[in-house]
GUKE-133119 format. One record per residue (C-alpha): residue in three letters; x, y, z; residue number from 1. Coordinates in nm, 2 decimals, padded with zeros to 4 digits. Example, Ala and Ser with C-alpha at 12.3 -4.5 7.8 and 13.67 -1.06 7.14 Angstrom:
BEGIN
+-------+--------+--------+--------+-------+
: mivex :      x :      y :      z : zakol :
+-------+--------+--------+--------+-------+
:   ALA :  01.23 : -00.45 :  00.78 :     1 :
:   SER :  01.37 : -00.11 :  00.71 :     2 :
+-------+--------+--------+--------+-------+
//
This chain:
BEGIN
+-------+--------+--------+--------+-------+
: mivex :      x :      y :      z : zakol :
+-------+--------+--------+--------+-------+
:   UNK : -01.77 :  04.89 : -05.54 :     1 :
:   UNK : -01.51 :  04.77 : -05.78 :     2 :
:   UNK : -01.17 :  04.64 : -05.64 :     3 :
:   UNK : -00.95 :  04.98 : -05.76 :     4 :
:   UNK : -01.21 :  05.19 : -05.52 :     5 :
:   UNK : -01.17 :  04.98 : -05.25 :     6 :
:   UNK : -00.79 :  05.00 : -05.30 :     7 :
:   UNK : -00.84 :  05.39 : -05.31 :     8 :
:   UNK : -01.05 :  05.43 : -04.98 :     9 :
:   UNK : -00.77 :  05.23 : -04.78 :    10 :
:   UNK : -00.53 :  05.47 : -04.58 :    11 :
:   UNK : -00.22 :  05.27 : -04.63 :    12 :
:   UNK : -00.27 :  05.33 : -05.00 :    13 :
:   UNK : -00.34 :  05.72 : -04.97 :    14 :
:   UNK : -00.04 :  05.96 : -05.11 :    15 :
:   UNK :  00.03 :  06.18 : -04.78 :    16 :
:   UNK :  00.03 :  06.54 : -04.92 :    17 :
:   UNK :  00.33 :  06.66 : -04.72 :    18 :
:   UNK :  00.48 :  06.44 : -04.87 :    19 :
:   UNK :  00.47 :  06.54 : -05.24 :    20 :
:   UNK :  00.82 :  06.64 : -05.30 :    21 :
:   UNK :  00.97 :  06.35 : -05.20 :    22 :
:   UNK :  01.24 :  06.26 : -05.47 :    23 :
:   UNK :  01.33 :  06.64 : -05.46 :    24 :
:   UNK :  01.48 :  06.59 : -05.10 :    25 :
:   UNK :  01.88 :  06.54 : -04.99 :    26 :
:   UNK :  01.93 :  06.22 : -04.81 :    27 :
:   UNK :  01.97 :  06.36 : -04.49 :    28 :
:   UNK :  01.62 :  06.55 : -04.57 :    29 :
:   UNK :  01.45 :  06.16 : -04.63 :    30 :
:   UNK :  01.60 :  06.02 : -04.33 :    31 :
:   UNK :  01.46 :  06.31 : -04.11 :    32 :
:   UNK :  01.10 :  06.26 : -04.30 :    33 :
:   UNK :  01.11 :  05.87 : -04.21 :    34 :
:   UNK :  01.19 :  05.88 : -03.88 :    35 :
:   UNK :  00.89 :  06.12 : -03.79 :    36 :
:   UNK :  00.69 :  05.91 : -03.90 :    37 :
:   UNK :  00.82 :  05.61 : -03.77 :    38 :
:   UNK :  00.78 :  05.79 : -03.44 :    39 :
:   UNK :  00.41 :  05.80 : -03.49 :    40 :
:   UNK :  00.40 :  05.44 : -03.49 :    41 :
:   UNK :  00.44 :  05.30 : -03.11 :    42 :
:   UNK :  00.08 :  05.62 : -03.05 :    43 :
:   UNK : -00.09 :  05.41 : -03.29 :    44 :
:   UNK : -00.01 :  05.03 : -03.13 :    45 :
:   UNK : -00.11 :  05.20 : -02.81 :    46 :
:   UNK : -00.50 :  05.31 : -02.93 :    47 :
:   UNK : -00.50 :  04.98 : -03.00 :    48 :
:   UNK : -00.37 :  04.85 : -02.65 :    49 :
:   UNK : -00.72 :  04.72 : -02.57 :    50 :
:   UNK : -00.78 :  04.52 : -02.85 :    51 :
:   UNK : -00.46 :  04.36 : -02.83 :    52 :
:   UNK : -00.43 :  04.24 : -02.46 :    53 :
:   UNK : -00.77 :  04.12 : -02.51 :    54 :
:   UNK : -00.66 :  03.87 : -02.76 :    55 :
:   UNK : -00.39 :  03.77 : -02.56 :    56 :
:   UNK : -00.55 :  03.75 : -02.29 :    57 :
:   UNK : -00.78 :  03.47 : -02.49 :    58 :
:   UNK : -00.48 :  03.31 : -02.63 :    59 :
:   UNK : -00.29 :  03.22 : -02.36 :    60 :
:   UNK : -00.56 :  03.06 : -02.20 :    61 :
:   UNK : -00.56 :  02.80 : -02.47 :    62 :
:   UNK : -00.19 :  02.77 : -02.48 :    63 :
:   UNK : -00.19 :  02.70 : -02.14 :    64 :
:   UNK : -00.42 :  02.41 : -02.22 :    65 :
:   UNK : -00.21 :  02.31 : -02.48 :    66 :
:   UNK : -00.28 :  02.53 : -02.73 :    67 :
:   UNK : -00.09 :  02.65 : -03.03 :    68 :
:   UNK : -00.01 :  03.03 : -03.15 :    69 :
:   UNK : -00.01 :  03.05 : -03.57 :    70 :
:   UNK :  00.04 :  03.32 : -03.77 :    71 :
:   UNK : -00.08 :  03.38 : -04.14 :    72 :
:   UNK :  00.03 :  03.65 : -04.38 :    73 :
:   UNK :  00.19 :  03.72 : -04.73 :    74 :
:   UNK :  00.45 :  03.92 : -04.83 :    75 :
:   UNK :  00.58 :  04.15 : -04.58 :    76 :
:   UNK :  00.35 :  04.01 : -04.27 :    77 :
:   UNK :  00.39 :  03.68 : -04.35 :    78 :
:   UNK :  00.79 :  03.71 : -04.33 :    79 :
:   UNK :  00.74 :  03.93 : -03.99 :    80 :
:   UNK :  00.57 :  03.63 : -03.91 :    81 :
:   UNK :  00.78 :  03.36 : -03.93 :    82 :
:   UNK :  01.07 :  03.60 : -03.78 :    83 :
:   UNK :  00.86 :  03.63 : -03.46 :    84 :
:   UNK :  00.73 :  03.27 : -03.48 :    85 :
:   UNK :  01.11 :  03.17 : -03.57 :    86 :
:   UNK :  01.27 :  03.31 : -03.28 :    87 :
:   UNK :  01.07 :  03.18 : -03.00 :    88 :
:   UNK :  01.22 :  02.83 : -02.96 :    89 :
:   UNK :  01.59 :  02.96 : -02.87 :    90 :
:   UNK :  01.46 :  03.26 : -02.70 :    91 :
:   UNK :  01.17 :  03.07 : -02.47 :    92 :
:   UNK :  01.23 :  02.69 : -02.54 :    93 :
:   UNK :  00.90 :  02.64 : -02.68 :    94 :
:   UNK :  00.86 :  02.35 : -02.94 :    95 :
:   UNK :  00.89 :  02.47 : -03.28 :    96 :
:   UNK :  00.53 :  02.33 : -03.34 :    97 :
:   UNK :  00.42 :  02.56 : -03.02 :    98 :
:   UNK :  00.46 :  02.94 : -03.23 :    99 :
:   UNK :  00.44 :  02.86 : -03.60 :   100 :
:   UNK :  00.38 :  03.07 : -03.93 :   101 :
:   UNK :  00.23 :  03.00 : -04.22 :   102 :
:   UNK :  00.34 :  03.21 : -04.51 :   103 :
:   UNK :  00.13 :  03.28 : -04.88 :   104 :
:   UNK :  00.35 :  03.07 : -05.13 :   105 :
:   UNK :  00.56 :  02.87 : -04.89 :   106 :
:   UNK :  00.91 :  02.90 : -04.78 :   107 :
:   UNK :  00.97 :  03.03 : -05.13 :   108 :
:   UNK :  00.80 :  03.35 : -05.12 :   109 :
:   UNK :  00.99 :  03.42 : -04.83 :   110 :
:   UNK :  01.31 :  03.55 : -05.06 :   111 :
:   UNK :  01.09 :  03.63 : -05.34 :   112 :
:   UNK :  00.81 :  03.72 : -05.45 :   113 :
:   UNK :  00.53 :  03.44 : -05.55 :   114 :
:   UNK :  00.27 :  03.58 : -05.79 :   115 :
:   UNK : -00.08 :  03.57 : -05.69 :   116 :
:   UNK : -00.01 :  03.40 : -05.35 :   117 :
:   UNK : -00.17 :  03.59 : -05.16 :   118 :
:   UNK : -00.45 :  03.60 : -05.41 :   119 :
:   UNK : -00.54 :  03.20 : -05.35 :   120 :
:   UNK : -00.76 :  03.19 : -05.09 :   121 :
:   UNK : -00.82 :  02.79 : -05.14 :   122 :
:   UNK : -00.44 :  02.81 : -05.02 :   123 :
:   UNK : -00.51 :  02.96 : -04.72 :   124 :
:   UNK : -00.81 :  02.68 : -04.61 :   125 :
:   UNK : -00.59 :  02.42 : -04.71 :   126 :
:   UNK : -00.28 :  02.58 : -04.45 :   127 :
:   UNK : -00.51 :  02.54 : -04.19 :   128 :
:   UNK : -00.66 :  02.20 : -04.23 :   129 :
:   UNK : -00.30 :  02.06 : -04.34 :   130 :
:   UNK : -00.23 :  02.18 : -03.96 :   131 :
:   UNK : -00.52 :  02.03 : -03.81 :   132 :
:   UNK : -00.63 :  02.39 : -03.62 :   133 :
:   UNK : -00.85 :  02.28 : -03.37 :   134 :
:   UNK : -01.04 :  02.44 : -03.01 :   135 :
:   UNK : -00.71 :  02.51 : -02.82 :   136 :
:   UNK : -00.49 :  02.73 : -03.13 :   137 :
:   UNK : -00.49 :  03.04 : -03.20 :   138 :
:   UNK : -00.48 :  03.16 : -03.56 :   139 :
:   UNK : -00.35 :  03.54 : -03.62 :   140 :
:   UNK : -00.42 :  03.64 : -03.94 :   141 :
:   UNK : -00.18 :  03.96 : -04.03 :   142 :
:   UNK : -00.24 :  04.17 : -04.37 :   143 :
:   UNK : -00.20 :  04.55 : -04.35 :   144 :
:   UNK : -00.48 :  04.59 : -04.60 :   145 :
:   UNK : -00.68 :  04.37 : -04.39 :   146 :
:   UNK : -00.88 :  04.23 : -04.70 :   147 :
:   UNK : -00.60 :  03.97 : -04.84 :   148 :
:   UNK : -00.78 :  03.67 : -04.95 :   149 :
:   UNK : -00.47 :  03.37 : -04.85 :   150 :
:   UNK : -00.53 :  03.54 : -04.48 :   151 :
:   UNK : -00.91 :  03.58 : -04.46 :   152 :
:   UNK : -00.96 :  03.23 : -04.62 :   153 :
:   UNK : -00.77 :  03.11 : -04.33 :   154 :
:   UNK : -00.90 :  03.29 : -04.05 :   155 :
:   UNK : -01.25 :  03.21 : -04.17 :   156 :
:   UNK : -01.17 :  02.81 : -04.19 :   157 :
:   UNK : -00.98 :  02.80 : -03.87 :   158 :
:   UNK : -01.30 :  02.95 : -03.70 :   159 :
:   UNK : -01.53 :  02.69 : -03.84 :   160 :
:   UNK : -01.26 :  02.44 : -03.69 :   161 :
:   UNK : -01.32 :  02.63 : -03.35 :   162 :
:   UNK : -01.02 :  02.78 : -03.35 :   163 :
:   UNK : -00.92 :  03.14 : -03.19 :   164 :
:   UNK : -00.92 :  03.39 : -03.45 :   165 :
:   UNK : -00.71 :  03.74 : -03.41 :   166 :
:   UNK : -00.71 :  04.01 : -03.75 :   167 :
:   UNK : -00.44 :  04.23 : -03.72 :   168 :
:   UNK : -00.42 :  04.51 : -03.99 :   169 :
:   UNK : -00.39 :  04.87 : -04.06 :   170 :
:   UNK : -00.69 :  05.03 : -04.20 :   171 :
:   UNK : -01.04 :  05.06 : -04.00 :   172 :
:   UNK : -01.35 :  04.86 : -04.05 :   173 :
:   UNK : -01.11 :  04.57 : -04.20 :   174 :
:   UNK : -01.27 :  04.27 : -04.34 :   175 :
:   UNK : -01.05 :  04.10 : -04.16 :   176 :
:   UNK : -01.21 :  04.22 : -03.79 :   177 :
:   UNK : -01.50 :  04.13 : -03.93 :   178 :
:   UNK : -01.37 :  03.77 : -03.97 :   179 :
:   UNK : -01.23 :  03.73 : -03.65 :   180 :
:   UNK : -01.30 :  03.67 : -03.27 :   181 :
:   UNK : -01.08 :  03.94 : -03.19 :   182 :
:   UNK : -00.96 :  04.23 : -03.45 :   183 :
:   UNK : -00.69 :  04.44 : -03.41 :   184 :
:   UNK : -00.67 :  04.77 : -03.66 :   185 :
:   UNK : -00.34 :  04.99 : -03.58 :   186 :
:   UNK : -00.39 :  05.29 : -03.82 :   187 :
:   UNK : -00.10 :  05.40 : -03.93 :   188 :
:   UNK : -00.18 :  05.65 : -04.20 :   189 :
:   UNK : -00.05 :  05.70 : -04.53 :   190 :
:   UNK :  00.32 :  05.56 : -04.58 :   191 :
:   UNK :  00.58 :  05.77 : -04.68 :   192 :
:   UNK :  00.59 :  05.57 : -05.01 :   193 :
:   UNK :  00.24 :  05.58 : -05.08 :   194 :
:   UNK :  00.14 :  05.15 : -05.08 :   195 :
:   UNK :  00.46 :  05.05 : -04.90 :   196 :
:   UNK :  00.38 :  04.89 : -04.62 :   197 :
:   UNK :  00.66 :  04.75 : -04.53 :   198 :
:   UNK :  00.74 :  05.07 : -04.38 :   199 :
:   UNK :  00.51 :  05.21 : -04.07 :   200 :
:   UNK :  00.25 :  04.94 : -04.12 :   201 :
:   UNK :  00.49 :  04.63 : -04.09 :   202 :
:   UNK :  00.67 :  04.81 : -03.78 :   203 :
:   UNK :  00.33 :  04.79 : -03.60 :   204 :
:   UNK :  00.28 :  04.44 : -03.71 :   205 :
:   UNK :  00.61 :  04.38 : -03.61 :   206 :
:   UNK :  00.54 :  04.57 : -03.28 :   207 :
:   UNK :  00.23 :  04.39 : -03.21 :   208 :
:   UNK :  00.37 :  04.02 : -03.32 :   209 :
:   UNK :  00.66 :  04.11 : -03.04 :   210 :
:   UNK :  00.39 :  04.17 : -02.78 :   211 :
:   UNK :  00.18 :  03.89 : -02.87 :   212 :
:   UNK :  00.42 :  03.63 : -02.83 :   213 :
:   UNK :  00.66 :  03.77 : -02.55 :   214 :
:   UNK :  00.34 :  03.86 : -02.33 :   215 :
:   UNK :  00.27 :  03.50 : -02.37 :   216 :
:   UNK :  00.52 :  03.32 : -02.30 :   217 :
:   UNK :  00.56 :  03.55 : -01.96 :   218 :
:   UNK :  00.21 :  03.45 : -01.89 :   219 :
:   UNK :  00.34 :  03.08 : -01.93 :   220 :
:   UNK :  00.57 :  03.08 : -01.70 :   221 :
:   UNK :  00.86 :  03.15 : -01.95 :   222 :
:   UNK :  01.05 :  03.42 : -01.72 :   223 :
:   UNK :  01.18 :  03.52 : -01.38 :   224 :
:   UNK :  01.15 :  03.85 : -01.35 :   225 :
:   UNK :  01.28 :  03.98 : -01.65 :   226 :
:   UNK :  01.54 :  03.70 : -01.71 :   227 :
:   UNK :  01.46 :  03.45 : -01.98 :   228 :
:   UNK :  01.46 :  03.12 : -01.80 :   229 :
:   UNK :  01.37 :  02.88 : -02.03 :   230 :
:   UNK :  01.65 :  03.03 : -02.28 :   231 :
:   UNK :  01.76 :  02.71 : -02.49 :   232 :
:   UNK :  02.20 :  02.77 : -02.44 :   233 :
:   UNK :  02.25 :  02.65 : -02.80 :   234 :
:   UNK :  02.57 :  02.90 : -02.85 :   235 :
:   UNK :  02.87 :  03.09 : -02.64 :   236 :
:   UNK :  02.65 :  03.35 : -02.60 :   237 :
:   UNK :  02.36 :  03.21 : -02.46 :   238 :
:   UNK :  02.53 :  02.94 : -02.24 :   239 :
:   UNK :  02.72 :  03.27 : -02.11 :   240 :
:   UNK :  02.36 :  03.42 : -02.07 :   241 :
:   UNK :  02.23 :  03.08 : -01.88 :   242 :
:   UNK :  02.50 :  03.17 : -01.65 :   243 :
:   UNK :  02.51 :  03.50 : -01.58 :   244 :
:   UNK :  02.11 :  03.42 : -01.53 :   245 :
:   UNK :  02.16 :  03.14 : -01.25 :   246 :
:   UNK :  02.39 :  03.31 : -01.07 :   247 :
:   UNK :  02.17 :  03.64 : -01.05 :   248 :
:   UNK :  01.86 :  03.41 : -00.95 :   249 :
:   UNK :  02.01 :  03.16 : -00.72 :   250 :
:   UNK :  02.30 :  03.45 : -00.57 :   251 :
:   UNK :  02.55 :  03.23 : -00.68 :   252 :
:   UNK :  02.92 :  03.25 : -00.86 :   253 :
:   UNK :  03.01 :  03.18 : -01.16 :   254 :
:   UNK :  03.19 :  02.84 : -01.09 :   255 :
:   UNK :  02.87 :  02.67 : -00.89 :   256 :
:   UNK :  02.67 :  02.79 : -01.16 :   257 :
:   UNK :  02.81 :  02.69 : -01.41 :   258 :
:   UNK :  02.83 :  02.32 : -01.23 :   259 :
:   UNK :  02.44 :  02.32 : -01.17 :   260 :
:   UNK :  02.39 :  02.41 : -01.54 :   261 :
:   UNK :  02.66 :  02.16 : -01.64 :   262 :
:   UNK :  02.48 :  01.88 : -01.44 :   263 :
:   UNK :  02.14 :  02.01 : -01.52 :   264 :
:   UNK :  02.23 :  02.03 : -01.91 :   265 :
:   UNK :  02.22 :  02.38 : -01.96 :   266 :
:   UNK :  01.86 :  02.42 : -01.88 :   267 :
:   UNK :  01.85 :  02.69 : -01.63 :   268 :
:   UNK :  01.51 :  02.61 : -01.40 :   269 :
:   UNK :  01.66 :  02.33 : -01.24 :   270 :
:   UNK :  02.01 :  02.43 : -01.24 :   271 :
:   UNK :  01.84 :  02.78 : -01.01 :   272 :
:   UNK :  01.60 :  02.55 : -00.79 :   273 :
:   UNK :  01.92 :  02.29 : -00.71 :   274 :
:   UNK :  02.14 :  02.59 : -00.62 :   275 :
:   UNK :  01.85 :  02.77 : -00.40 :   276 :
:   UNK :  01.68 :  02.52 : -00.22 :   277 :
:   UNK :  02.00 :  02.30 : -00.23 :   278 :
:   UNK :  01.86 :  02.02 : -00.39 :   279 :
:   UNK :  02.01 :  01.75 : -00.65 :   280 :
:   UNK :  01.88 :  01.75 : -01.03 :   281 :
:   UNK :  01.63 :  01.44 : -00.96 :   282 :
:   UNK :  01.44 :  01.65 : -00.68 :   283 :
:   UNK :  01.47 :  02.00 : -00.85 :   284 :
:   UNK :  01.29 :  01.86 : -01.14 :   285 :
:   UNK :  01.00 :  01.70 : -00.95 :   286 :
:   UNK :  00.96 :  02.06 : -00.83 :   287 :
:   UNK :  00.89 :  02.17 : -01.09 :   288 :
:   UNK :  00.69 :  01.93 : -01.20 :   289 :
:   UNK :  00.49 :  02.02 : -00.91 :   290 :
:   UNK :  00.49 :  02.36 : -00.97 :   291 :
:   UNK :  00.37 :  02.33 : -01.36 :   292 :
:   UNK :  00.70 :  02.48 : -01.47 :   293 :
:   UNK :  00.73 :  02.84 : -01.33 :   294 :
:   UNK :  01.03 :  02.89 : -01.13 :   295 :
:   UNK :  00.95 :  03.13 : -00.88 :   296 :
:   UNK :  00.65 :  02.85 : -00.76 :   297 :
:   UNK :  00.93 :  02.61 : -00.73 :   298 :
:   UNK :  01.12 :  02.86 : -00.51 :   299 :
:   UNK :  00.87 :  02.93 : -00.28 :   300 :
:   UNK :  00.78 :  02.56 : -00.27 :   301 :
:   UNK :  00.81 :  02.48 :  00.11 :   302 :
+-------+--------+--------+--------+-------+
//
C-alpha cells in the first residue's frame, strides 16, 4: 500500500459528508457546526478511559521512583505538548526536567512550521538518547495520525532503552499502539476541515495530556484535596492563592497565614503543617520528610 492510500484510509483525513456545504454557511451557521462536534469529543476520551489510566497507572510508578514524564510530537501535538509539559512547574512545583517535551524541529517549529520535521525519524532517536531515557521515564509519543515517523522513531528507541512507552493518537490500529507498551487511540472522526487536526483531534490530545499529568502529580502527592499545594507563588496571584490555600487547610486567617508562608518562603506544605500541628519551620519540614512529601501524612503524623 502506497503512502496516499494509507493517508486515505485514516479517519482524521476523511471529508465528513454533512459537512459538504461548508463555505456556503453564515458564521453563526459554522460556529453551531463546530461546537457539535467538539461536543463529541470528551464520548470519545471516555471509550478510551481504560487505556489511559492504565498508562498512568504505569507511569507514576516510575515517577515515584524517580522517574521522568516526556512527551514527543510535531506540529500541533508537539506544541500541546510542551504547553502541558510547560505549565507543570508553577502549577505543581515539579523540576522543569521532571515533565518535559520534545518537539519535531526544536523550539523553532513551535511558531512555525519546519519542513520535513516530522518526516526525520533519525531526529526523533537522537531526542531521546540526547536525554538519556532510561528504565524509570516515560515517553508519550502523540501524533493524531499515529504513523509520524519523528514520534515513532522515538517511541521505538526509548523502548530499546527500557523506557515506558505510551502512543496516543486518533485513528484505530495505529502504528503507533503497535510501537508502544501502552496505546491510546481516541477516535475522533472526520474533522470539520477535512485533515485539520488541530481541531477535535488536538482537543483530545489536549484532553488526554491534562489527565496524564494532573492525575499524576495527584498520585504524587502534589494536592490536598483539591487544593494545589505544591503551587510555586511566583506572582500576586499565586502568592494570593498560597494564602487563601493555607488558611482553608490549616483553618487559619489571613494574617497567620500569610506569616507561616512568609517564614516558610512561600512554599505552602510547611507553612499548613507549622500552623496545624503548631510546629516551627525546622520541625514541619522533617515531617515531611518523614512523610515522603504528601501533606495530609504529615497531618495525621502523631
Amino acid at each position: 500500500m502506497n503512502d496516499t492510500e494509507t493517508l486515505a484510509d485514516l479517519t482524521t483525513e476523511a471529508a465528513d459528508p454533512r459537512w459538504h456545504d461548508l463555505d456556503t454557511l453564515s458564521v453563526a451557521d459554522l460556529a453551531q457546526v463546530m461546537n457539535q462536534a467538539d461536543a463529541s469529543v470528551p464520548g470519545a476520551v471516555r471509550a478510551a478511559l481504560p487505556e489511559i489510566v492504565a498508562a498512568i497507572d504505569a507511569t507514576v510508578e516510575r515517577m515515584a521512583a524517580g522517574g521522568r514524564l516526556i512527551y514527543v510530537g510535531a506540529g500541533t501535538p508537539g506544541r500541546l505538548a510542551i504547553l502541558d509539559a510547560s505549565e507543570c512547574p508553577p502549577t505543581f512545583s515539579t523540576p522543569p526536567e521532571q515533565v518535559t517535551a520534545v518537539m519535531a524541529g526544536g523550539l523553532e517549529a513551535v511558531v512555525n512550521a519546519v519542513e520535513g520535521a516530522e518526516d526525520d525519524a533519525a531526529a526523533g532517536v537522537r531526542a531521546i538518547d540526547e536525554l538519556a531515557v532510561g528504565p524509570l521515564d516515560t515517553v508519550v509519543g502523540i501524533a493524531s495520525s499515529g504513523r509520524t515517523p519523528f514520534v515513532l522513531a522515538a517511541v521505538q528507541r526509548a523502548g530499546q532503552r527500557g523506557g515506558l512507552t505510551v502512543g496516543l493518537s486518533c485513528n484505530r490500529r495505529a502504528a503507533l499502539s503497535q510501537a508502544v507498551d501502552h496505546g491510546i487511540e481516541v477516535e475522533v472522526g472526520p474533522e470539520v476541515v477535512s485533515g485539520s487536526t488541530r481541531l477535535k483531534a488536538g482537543t483530545a490530545q489536549k484532553l488526554v495530556l491534562n489527565m496524564f499529568s494532573t492525575i499524576t502529580m495527584i498520585r504524587l502527592g502534589k494536592t490536598y484535596g483539591s487544593l494545589m499545594i505544591d503551587v510555586k507563588a511566583t506572582n500576586h496571584k499565586l502568592r494570593e492563592r498560597a494564602i487563601r490555600i493555607v488558611g482553608l487547610i490549616a483553618q487559619a486567617d489571613r494574617e497567620d497565614a500569610l506569616t507561616a508562608l512568609t517564614a516558610a518562603d512561600f512554599r505552602v506544605k510547611p507553612a499548613v503543617v507549622m500552623l496545624a500541628r503548631g510546629l516551627d519551620l525546622a520541625a514541619a519540614e522533617a515531617s515531611l520528610e518523614r512523610a515522603q512529601g504528601r501533606l495530609r501524612r504529615a497531618l495525621e503524623e502523631i
